[in-house]
C-alpha positions in Angstrom: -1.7 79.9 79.0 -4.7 77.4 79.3 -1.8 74.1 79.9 -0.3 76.0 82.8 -0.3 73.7 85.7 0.2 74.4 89.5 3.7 73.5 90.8 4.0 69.8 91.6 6.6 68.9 94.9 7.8 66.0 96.6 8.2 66.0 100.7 10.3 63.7 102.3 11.1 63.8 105.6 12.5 61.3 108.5 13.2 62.2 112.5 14.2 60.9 115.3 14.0 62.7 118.9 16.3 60.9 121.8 16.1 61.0 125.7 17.8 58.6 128.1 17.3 58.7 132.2 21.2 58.6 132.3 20.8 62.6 131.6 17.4 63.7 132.7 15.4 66.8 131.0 17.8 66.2 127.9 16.3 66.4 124.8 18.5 65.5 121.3 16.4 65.7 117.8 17.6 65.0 114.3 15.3 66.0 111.1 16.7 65.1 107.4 14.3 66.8 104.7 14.4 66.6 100.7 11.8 68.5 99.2 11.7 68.1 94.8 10.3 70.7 92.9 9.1 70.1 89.3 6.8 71.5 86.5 7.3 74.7 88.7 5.8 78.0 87.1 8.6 80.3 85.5 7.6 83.8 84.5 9.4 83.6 80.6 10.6 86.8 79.3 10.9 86.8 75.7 11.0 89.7 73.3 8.1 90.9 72.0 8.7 90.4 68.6 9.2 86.7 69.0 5.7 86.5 70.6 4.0 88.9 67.7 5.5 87.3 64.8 4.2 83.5 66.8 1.2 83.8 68.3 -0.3 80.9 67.3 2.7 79.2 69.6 1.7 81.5 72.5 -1.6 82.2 73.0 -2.3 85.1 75.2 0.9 86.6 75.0 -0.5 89.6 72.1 -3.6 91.4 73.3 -5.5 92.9 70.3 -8.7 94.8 70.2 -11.2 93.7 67.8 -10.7 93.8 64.0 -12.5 96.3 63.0 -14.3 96.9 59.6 -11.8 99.7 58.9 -8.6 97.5 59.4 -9.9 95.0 57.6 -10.5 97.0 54.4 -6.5 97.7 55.0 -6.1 93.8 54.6 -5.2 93.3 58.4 -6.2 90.1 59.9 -5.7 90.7 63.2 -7.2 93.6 65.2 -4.6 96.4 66.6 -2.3 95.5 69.7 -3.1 96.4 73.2 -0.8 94.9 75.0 1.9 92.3 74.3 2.5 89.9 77.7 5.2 87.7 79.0 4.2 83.9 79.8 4.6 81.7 82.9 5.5 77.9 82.0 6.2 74.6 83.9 9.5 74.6 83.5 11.0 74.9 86.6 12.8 73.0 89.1 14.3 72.8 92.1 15.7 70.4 95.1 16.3 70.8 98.6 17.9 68.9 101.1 18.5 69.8 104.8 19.4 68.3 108.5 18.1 69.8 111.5 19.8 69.3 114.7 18.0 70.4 118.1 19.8 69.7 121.8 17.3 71.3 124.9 18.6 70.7 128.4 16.9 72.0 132.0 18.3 72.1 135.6 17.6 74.0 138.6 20.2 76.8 139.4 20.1 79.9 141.9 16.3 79.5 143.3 14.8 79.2 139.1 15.5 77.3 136.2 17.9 77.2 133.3 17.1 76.2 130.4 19.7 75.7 127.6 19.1 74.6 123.9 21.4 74.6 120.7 19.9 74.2 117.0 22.1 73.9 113.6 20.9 73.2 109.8 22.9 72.1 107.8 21.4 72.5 104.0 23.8 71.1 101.6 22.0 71.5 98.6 19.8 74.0 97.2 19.0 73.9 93.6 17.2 75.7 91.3 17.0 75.1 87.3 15.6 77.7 85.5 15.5 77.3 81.8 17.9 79.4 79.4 16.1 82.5 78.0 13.6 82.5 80.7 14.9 85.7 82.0 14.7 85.2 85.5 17.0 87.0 87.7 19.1 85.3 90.4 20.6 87.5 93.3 23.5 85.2 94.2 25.4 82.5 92.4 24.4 80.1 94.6 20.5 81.6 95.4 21.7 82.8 98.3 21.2 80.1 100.3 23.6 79.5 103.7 24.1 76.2 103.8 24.7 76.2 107.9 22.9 78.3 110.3 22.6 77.7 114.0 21.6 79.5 117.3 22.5 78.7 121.2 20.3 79.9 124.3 20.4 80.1 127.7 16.8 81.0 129.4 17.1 81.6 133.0 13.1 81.9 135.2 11.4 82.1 138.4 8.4 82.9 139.4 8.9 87.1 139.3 11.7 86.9 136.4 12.9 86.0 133.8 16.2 86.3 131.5 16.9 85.1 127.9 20.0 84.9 125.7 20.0 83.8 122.7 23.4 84.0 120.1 22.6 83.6 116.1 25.1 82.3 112.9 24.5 82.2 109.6 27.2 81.4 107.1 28.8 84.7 105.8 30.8 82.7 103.1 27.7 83.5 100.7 29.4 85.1 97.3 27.7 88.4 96.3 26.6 89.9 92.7 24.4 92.0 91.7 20.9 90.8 90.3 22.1 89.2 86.4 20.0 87.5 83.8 20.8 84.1 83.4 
C-alpha cells in the first residue's frame, strides 16, 4: 500500500569496560542493550474474498486487467482478476533487551602465551506482537529465542604454533512446536 512506512526502532545501549593494575592484562566488560521496534511491516494474510468484496479498503490487494468494452456491455465495473495479493502493514512490534558480559585474561606460560576469555548474554526479554489475523507463523512459543548463551576459551601461541579451544552453551530449555498460525 502507498501508507506503508519503513520499520521505525529505538537503540539503547550503555557499557562499561574495567581494568585495574592489581590484575594486569585483565580485561572485564559489561553491555546492557534495549532495542524497540514499532510500526514494523507485517506480511497480513487475509482471505481473498475479504480483499475482493473491499477493495476500496485495500488498494492493491486485487489485480484486474482492464475493463474491457465486452465486460462492460455485461454490466461489470471492474475489469477481470489477475491476481489477488496479500498486504504488508505497520503493525508490528517488538522489544529486546540483553546484557553482555566479556572477561579476557593473558599470561605467559611454557615459552608462549595464554590467552583465556569467557562471554555470556543474558537476553531476558524478547518480544514480538504480531496482530491477530495477520497470519504470521511463529516457530516456537517463545520465538525461539535462548535467553543465556555463553562460550569459554583458552588460546595458547608462540612464534611457530598455535592452539585454540573454545567450549559453546546455549540454553536447551527452548520449548518446541511446529510452525502454527497465530
Amino acid at each position: 500500500p502507498a501508507d506503508l512506512r519503513p520499520d521505525q526502532t529505538r537503540t539503547y545501549s550503555a557499557g562499561a569496560v574495567l581494568t585495574s593494575p592489581l590484575i594486569p592484562r585483565t580485561r572485564l566488560s559489561i553491555d546492557y542493550t534495549r532495542i524497540e521496534g514499532y510500526d514494523l511491516m507485517v506480511a497480513v494474510h487475509r482471505s481473498v474474498d475479504l480483499y475482493i468484496l473491499n477493495e476500496d479498503l485495500y488498494p492493491g490487494a486485487v489485480v484486474r486487467a482492464p475493463l474491457t468494452d465486452a465486460d462492460r456491455a455485461k454490466g461489470y465495473t471492474g475489469g477481470r482478476i489477475i491476481e489477488v495479493r496479500d498486504l504488508n502493514e505497520n503493525t508490528g512490534s517488538s522489544l529486546m533487551q540483553s546484557v553482555d558480559m566479556v572477561a579476557e585474561h593473558d599470561l605467559r606460560l611454557a615459552g608462549g602465551r595464554l590467552g583465556l576469555s569467557a562471554a555470556l548474554t543474558w537476553q531476558p526479554t524478547l518480544s514480538r506482537y504480531v496482530p491477530p489475523g495477520s497470519g504470521a507463523y511463529k516457530r516456537t512459543p517463545d520465538h525461539g529465542a535462548p535467553k543465556w548463551r555463553g562460550a569459554v576459551g583458552a588460546r595458547w601461541s608462540n612464534q611457530r604454533f598455535a592452539l585454540a579451544a573454545t567450549v559453546r552453551y546455549i540454553d536447551a530449555n527452548l520449548p518446541t512446536a511446529l510452525p502454527e498460525r497465530t
